[in-house]
PDB file of N, CA, C and O in Angstrom, chain B, residues numbered from 101:
ATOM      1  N   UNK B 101     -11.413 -23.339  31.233  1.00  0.00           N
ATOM      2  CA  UNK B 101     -10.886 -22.409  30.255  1.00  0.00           C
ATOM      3  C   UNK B 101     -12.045 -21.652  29.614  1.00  0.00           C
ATOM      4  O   UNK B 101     -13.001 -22.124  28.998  1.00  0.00           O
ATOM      5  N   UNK B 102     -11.795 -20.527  29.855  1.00  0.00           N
ATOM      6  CA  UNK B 102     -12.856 -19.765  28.658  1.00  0.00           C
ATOM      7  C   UNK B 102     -13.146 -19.501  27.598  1.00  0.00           C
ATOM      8  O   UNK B 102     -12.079 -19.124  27.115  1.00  0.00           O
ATOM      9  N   UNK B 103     -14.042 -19.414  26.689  1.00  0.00           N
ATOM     10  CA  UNK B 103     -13.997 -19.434  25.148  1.00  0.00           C
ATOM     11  C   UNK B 103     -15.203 -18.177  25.307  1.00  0.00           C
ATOM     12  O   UNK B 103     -15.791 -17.956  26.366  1.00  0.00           O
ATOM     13  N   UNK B 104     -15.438 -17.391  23.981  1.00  0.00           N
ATOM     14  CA  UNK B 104     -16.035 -16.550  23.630  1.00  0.00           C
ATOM     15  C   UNK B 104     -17.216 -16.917  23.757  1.00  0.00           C
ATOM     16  O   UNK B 104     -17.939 -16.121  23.157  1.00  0.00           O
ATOM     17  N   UNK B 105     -17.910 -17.894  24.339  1.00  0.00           N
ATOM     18  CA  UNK B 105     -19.130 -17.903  24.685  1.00  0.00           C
ATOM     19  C   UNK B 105     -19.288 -17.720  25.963  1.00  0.00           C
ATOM     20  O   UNK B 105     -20.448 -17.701  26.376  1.00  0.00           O
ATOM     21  N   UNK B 106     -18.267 -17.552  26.843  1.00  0.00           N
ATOM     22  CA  UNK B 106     -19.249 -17.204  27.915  1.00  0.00           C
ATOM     23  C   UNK B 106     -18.974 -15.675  28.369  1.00  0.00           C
ATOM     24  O   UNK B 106     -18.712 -15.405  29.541  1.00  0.00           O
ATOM     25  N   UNK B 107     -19.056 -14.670  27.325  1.00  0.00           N
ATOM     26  CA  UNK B 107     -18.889 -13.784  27.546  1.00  0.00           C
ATOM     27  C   UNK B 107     -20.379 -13.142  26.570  1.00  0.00           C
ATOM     28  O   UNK B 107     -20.841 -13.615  25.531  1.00  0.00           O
ATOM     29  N   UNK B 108     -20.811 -12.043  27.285  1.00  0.00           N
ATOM     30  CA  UNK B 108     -21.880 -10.769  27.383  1.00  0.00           C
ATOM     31  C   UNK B 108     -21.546  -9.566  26.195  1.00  0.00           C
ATOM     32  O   UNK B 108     -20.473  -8.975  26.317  1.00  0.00           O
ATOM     33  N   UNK B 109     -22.229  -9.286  25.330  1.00  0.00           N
ATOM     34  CA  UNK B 109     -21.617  -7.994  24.685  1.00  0.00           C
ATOM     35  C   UNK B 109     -22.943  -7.155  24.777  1.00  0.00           C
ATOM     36  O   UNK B 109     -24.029  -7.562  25.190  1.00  0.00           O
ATOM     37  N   UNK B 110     -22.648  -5.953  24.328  1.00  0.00           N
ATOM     38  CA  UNK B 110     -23.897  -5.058  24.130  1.00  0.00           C
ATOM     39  C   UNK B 110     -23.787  -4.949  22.646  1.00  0.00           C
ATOM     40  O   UNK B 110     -22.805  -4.823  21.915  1.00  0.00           O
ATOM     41  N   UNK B 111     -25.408  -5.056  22.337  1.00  0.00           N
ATOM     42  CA  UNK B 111     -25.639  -4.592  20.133  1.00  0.00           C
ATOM     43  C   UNK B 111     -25.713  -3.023  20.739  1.00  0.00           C
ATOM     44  O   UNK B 111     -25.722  -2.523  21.864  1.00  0.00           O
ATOM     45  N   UNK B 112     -25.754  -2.581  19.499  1.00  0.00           N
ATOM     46  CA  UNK B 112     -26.034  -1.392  19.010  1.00  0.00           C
ATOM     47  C   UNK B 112     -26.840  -0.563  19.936  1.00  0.00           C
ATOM     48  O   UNK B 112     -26.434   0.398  20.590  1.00  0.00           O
ATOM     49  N   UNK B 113     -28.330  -1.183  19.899  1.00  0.00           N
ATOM     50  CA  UNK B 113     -29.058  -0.462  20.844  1.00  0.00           C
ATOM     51  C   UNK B 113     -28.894  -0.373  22.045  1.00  0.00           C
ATOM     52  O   UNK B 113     -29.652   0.362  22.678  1.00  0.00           O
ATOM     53  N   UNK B 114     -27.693  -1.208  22.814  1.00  0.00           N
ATOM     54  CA  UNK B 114     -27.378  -1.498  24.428  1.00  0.00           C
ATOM     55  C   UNK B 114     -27.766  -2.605  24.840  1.00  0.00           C
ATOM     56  O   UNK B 114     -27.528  -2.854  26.022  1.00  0.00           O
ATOM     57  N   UNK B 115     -28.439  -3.567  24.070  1.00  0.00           N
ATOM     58  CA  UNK B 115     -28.618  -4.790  24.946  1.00  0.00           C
ATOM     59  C   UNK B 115     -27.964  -5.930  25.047  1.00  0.00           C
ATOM     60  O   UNK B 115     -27.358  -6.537  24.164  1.00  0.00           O
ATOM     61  N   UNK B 116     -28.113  -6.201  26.183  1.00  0.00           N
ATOM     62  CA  UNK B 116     -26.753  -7.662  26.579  1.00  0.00           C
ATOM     63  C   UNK B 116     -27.237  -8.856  25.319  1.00  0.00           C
ATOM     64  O   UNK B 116     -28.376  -9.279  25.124  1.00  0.00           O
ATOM     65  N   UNK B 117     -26.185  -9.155  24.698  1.00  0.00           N
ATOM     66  CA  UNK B 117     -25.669 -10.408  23.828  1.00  0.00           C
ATOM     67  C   UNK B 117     -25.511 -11.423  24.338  1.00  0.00           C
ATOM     68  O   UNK B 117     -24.297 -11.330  24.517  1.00  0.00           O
ATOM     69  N   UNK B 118     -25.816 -12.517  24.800  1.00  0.00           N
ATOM     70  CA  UNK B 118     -24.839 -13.747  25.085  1.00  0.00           C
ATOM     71  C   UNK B 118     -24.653 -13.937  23.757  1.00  0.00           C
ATOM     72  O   UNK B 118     -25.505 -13.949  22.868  1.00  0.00           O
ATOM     73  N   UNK B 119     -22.932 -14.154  23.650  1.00  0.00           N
ATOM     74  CA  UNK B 119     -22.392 -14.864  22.844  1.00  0.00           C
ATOM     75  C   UNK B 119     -22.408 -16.419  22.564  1.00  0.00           C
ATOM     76  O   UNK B 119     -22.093 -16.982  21.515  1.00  0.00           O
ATOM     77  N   UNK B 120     -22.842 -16.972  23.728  1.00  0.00           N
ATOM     78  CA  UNK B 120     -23.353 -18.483  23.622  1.00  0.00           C
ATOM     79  C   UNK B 120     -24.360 -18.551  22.390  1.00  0.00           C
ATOM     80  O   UNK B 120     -24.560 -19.545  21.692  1.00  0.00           O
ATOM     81  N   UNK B 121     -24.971 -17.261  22.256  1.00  0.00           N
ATOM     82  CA  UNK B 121     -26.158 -17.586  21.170  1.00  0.00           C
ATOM     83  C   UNK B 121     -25.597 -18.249  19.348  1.00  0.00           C
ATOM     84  O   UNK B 121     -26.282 -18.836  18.510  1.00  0.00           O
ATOM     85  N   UNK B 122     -23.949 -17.783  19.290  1.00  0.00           N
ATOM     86  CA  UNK B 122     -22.981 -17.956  18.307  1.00  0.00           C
ATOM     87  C   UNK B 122     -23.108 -19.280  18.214  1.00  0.00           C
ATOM     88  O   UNK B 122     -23.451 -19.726  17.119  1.00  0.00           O
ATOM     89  N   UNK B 123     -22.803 -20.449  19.617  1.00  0.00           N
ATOM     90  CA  UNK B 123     -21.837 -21.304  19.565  1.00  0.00           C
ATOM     91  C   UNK B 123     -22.306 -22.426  18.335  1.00  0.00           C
ATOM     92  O   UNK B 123     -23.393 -22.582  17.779  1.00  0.00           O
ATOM     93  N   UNK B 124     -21.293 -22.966  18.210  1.00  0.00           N
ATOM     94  CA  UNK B 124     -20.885 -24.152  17.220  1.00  0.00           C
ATOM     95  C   UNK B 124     -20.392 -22.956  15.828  1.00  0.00           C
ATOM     96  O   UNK B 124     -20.056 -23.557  14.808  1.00  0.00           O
ATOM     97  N   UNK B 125     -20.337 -21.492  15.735  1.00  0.00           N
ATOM     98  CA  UNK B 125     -20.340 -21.177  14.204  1.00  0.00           C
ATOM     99  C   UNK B 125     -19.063 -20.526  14.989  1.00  0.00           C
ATOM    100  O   UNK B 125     -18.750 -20.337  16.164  1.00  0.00           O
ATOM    101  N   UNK B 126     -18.338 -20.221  13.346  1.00  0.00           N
ATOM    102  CA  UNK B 126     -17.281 -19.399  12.820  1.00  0.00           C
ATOM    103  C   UNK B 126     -17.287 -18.067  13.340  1.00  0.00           C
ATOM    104  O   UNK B 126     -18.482 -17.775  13.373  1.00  0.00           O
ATOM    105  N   UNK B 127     -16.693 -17.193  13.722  1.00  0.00           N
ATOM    106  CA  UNK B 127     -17.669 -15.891  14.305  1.00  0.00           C
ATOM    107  C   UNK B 127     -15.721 -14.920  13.627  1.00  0.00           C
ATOM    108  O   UNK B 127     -14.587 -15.377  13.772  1.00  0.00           O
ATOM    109  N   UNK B 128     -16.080 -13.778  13.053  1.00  0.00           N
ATOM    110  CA  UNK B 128     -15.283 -12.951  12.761  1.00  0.00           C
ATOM    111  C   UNK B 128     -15.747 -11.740  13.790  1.00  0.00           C
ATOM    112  O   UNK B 128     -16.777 -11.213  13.369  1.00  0.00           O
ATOM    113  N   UNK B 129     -15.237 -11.115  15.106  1.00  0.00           N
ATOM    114  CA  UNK B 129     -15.280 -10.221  15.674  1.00  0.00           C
ATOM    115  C   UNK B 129     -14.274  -8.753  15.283  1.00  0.00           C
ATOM    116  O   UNK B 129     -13.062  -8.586  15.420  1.00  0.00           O
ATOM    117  N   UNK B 130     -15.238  -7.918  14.805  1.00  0.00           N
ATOM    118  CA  UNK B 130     -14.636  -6.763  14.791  1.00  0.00           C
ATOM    119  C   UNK B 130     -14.410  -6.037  16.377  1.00  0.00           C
ATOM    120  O   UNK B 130     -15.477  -6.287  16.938  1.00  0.00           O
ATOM    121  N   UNK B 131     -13.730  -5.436  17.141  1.00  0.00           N
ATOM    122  CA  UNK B 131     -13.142  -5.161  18.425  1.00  0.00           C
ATOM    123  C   UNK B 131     -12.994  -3.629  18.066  1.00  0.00           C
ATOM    124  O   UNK B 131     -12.110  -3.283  17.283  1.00  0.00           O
ATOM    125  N   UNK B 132     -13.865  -2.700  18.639  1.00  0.00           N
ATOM    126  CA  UNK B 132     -13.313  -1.256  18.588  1.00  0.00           C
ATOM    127  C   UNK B 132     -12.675  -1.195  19.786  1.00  0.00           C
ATOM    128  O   UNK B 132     -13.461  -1.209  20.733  1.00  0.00           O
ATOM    129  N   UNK B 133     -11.317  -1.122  20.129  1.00  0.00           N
ATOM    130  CA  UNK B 133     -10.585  -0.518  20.984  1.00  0.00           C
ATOM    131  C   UNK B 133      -9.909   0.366  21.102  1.00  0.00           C
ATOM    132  O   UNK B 133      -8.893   0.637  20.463  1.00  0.00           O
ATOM    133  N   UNK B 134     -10.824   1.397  22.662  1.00  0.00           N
ATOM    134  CA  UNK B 134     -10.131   2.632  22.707  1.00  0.00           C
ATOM    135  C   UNK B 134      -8.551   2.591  23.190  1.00  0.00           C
ATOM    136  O   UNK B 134      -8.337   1.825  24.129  1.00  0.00           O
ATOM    137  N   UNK B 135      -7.513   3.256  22.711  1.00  0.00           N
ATOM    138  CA  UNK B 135      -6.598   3.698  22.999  1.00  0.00           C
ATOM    139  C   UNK B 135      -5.662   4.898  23.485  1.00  0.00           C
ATOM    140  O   UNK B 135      -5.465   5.715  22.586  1.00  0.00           O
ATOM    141  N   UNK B 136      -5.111   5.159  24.562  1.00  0.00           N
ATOM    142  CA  UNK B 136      -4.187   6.730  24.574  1.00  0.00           C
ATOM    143  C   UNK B 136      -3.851   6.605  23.066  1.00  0.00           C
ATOM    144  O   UNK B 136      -4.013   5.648  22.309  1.00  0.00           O
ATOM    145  N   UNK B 137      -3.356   7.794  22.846  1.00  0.00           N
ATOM    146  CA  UNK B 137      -2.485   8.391  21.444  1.00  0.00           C
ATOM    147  C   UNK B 137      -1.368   7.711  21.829  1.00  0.00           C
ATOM    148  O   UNK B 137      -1.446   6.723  22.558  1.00  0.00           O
ATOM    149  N   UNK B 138      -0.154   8.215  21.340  1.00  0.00           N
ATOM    150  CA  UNK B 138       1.297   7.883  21.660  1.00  0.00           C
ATOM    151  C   UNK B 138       1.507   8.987  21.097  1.00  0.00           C
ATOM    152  O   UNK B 138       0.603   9.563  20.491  1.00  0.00           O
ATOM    153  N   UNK B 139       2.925   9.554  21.214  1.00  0.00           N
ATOM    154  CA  UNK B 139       3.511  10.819  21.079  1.00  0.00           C
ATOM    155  C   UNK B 139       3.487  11.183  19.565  1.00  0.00           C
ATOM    156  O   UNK B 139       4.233  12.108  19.244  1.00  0.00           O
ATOM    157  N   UNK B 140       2.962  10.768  18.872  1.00  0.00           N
ATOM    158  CA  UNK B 140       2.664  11.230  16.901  1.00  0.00           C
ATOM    159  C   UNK B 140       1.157  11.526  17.428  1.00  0.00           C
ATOM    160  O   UNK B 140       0.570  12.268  16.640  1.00  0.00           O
ATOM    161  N   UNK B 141       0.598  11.257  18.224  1.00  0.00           N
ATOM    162  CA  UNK B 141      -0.683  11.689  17.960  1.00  0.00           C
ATOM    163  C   UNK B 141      -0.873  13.725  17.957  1.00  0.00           C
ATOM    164  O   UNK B 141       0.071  14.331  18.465  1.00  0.00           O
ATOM    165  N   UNK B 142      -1.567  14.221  17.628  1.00  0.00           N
ATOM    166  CA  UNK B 142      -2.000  15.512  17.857  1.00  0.00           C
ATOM    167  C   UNK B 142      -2.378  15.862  19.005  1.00  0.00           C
ATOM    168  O   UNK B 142      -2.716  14.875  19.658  1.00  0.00           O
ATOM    169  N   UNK B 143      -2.516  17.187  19.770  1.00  0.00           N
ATOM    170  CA  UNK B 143      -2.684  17.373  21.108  1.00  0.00           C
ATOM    171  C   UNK B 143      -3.605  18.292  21.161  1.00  0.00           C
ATOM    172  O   UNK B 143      -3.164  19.383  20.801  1.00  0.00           O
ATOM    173  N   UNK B 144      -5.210  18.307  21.603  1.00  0.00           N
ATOM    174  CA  UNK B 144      -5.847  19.705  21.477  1.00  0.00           C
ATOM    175  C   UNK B 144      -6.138  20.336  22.757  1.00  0.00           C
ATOM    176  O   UNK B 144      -7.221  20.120  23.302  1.00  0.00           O
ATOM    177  N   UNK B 145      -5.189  21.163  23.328  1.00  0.00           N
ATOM    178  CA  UNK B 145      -5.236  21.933  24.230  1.00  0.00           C
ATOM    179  C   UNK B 145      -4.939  20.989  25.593  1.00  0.00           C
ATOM    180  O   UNK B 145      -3.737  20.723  25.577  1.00  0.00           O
ATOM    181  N   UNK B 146      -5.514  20.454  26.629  1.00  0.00           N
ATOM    182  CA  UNK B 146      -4.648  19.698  28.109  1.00  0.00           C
ATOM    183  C   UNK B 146      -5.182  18.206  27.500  1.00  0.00           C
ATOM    184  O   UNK B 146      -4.681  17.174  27.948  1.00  0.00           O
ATOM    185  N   UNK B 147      -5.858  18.173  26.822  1.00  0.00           N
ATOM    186  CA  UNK B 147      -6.372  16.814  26.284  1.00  0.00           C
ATOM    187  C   UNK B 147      -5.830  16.280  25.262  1.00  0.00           C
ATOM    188  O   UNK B 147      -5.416  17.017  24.366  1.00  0.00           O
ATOM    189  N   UNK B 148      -5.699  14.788  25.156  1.00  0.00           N
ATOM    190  CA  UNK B 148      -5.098  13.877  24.521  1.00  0.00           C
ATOM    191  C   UNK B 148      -5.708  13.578  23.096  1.00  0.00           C
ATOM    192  O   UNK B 148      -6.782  14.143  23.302  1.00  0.00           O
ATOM    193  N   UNK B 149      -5.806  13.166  21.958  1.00  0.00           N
ATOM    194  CA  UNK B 149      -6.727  12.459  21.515  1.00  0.00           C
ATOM    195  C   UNK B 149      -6.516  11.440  21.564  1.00  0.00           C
ATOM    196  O   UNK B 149      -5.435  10.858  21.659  1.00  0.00           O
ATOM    197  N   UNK B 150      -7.997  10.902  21.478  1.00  0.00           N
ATOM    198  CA  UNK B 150      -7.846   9.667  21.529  1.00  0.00           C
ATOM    199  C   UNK B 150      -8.051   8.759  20.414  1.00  0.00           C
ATOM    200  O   UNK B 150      -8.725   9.160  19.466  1.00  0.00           O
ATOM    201  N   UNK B 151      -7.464   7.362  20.399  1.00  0.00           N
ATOM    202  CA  UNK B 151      -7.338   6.840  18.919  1.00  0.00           C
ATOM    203  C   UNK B 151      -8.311   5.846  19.231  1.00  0.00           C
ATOM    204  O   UNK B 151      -8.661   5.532  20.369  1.00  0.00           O
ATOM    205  N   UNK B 152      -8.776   5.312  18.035  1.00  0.00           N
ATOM    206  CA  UNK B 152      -9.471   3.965  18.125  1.00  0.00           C
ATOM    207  C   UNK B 152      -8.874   2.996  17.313  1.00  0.00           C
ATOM    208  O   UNK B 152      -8.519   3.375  16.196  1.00  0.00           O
ATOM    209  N   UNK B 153      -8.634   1.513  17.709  1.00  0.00           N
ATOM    210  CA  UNK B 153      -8.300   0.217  17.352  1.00  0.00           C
ATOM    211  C   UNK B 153      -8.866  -0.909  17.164  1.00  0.00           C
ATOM    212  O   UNK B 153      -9.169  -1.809  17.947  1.00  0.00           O
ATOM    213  N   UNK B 154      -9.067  -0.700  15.267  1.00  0.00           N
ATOM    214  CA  UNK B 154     -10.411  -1.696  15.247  1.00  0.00           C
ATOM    215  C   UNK B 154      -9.397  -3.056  14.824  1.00  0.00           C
ATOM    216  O   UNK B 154      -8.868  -3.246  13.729  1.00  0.00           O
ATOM    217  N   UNK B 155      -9.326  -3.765  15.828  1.00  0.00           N
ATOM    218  CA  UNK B 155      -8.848  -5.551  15.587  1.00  0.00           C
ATOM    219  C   UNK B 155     -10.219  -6.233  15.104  1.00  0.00           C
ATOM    220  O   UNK B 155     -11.413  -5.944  15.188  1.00  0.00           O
ATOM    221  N   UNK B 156      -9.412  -7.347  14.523  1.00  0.00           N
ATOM    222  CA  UNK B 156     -10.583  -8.301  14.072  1.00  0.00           C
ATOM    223  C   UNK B 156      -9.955  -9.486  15.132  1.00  0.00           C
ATOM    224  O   UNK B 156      -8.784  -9.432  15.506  1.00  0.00           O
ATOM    225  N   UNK B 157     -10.822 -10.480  15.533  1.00  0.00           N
ATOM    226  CA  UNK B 157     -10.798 -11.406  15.996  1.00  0.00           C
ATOM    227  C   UNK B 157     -11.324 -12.807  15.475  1.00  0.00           C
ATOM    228  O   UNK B 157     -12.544 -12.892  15.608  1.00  0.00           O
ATOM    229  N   UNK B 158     -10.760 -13.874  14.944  1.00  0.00           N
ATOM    230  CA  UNK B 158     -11.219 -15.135  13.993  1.00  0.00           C
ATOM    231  C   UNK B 158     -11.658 -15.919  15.264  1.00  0.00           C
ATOM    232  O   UNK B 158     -10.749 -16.111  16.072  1.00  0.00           O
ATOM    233  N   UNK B 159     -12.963 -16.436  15.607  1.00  0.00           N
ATOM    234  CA  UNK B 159     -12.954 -17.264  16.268  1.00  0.00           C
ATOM    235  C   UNK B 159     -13.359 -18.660  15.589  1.00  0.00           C
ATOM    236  O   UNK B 159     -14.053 -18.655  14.572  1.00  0.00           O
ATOM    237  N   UNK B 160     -12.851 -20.019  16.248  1.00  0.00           N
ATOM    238  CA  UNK B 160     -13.736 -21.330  15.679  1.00  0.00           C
ATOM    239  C   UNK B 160     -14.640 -21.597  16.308  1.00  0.00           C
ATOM    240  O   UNK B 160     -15.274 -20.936  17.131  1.00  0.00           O
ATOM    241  N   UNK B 161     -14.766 -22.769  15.883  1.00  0.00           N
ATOM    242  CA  UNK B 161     -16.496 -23.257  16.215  1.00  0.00           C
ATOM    243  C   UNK B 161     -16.166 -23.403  17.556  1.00  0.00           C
ATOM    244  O   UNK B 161     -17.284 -23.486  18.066  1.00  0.00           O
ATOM    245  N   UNK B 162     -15.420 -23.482  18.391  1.00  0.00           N
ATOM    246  CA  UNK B 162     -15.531 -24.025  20.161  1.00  0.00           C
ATOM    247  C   UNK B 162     -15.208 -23.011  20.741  1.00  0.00           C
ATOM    248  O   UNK B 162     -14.935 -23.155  21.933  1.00  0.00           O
ATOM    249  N   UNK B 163     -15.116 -21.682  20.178  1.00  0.00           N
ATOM    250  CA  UNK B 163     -15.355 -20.133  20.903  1.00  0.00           C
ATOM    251  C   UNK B 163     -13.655 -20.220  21.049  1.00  0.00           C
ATOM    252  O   UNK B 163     -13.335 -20.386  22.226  1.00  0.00           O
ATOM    253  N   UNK B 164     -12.767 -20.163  20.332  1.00  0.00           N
ATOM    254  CA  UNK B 164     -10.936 -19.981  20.873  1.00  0.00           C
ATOM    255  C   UNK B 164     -11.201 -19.307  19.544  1.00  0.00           C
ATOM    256  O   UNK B 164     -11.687 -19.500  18.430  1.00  0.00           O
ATOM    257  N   UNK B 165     -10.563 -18.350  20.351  1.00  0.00           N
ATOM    258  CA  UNK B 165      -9.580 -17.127  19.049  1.00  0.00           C
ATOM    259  C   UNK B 165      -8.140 -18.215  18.165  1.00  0.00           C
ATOM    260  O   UNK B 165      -7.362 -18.937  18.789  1.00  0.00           O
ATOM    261  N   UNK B 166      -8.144 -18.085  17.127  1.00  0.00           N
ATOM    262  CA  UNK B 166      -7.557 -18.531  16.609  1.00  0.00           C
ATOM    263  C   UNK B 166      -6.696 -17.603  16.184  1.00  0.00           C
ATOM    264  O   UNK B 166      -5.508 -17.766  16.464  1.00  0.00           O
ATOM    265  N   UNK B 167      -7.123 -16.393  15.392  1.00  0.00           N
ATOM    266  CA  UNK B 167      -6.427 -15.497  14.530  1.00  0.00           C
ATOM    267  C   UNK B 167      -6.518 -14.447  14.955  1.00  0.00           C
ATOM    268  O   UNK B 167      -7.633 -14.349  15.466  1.00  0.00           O
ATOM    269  N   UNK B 168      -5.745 -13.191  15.090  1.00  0.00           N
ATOM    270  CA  UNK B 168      -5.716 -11.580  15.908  1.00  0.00           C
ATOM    271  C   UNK B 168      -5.046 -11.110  14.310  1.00  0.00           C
ATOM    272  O   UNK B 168      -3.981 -11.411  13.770  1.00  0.00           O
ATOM    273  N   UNK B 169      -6.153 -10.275  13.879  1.00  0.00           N
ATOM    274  CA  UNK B 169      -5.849  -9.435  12.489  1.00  0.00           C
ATOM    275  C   UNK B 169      -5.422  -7.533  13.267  1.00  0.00           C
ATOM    276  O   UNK B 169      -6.221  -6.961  14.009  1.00  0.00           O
ATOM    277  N   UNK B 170      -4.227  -6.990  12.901  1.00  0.00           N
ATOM    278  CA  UNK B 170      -4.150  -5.863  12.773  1.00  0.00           C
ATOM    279  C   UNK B 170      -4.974  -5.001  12.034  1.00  0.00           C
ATOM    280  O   UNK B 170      -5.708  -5.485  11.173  1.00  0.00           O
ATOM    281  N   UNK B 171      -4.955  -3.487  12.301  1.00  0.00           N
ATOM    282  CA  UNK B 171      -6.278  -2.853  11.099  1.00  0.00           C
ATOM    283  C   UNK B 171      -5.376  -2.307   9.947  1.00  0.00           C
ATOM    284  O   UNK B 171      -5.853  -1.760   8.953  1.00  0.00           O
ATOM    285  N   UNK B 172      -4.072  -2.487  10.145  1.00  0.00           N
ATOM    286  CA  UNK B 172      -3.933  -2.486   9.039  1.00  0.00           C
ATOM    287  C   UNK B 172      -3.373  -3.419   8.099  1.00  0.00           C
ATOM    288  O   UNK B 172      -2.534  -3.003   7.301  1.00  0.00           O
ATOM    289  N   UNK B 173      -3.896  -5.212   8.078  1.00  0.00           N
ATOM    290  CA  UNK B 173      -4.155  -6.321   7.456  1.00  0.00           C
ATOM    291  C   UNK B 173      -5.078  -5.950   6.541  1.00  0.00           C
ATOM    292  O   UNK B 173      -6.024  -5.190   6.749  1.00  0.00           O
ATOM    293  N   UNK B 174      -4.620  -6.837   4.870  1.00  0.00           N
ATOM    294  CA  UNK B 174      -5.343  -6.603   4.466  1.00  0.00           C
ATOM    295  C   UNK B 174      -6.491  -7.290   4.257  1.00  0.00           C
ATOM    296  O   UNK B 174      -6.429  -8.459   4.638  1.00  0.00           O
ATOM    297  N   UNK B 175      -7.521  -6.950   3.778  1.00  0.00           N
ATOM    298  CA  UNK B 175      -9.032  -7.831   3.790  1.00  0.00           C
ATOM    299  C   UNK B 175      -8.801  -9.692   3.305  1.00  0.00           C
ATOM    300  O   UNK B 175      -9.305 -10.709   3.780  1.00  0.00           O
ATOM    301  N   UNK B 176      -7.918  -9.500   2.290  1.00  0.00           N
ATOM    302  CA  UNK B 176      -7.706 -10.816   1.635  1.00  0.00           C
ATOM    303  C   UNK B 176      -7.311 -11.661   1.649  1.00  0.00           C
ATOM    304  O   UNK B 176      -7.369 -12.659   0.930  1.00  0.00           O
ATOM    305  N   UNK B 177      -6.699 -11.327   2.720  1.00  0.00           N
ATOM    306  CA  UNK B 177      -5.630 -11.921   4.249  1.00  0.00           C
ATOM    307  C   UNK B 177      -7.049 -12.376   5.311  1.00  0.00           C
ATOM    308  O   UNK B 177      -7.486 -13.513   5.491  1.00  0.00           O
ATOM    309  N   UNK B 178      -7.442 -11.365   5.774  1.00  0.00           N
ATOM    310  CA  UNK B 178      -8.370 -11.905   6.289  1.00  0.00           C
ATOM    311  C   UNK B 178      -9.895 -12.910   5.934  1.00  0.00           C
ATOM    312  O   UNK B 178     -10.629 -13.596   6.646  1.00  0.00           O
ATOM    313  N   UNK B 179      -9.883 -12.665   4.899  1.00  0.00           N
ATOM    314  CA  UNK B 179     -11.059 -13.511   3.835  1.00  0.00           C
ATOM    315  C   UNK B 179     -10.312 -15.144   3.886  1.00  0.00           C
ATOM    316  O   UNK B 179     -10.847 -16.162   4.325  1.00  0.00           O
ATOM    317  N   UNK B 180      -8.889 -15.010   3.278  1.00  0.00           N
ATOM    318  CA  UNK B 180      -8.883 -16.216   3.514  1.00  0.00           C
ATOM    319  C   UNK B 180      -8.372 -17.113   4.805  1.00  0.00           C
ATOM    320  O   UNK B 180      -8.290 -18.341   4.850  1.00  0.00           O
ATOM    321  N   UNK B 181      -8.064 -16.204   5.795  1.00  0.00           N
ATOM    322  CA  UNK B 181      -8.191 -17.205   6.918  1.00  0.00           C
ATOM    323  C   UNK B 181      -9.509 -17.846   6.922  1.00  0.00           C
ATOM    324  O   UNK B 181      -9.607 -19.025   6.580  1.00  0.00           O
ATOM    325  N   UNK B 182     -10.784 -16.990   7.372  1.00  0.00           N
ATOM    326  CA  UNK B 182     -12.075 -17.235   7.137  1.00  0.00           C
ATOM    327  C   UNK B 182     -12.075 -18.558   6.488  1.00  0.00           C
ATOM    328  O   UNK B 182     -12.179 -19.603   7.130  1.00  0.00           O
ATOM    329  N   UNK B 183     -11.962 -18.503   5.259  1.00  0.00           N
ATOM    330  CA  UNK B 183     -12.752 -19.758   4.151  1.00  0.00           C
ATOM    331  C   UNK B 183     -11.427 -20.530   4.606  1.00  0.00           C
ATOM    332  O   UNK B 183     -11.715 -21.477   3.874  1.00  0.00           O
ATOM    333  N   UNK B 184      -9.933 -21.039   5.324  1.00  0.00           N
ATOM    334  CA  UNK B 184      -9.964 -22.156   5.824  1.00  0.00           C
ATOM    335  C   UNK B 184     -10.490 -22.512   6.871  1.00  0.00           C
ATOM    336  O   UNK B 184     -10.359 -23.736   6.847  1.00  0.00           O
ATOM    337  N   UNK B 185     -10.973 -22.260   7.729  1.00  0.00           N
ATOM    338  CA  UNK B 185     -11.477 -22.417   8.729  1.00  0.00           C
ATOM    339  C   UNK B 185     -13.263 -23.098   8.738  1.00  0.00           C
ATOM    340  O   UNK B 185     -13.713 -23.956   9.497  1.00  0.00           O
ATOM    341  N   UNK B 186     -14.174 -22.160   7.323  1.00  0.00           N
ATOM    342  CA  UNK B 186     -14.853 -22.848   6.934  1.00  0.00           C
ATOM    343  C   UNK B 186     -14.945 -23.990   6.649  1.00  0.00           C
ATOM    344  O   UNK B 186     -15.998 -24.427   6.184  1.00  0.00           O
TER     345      UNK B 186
END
């Protein structure tokens, strides 16, 4: 079974992450995911826009997602999943 450590991310500047470097801690993942629009979105000329979908992801200490936060959850909701899990 896989857990969030054995997966690769890129930081900021482009370089590969092992997420193994996390393991044993709490890890709150912010997730920018691109999305099509859906039909409320705006249309500029043959092109779509496109939306972005920032999920949060709660992981525990053994790399399993526990919690999938919507973006539009609010923070205090998400704070205190956090501190039980702490």
């Amino acid at each position: 079974m896989n857990t969030v450590y054995d997966f690769t991310v890129r930081d900021r500047q482009g370089n590969d992450v092992s997420l193994s470097e996390y393991q044993g801690k709490v890890l709150l993942k912010n997730a920018a995911l691109k999305k099509y629009a859906d039909m409320n979105n705006r249309f500029f000329g043959d092109k779509a826009y496109i939306g972005w979908n920032f999920k949060k992801f709660l992981v525990d200490r053994e790399g399993k997602v526990i919690a999938r936060f919507e973006p539009t959850v609010d923070m205090k909701e998400v704070r205190s999943a956090v501190e039980a899990v702490l």
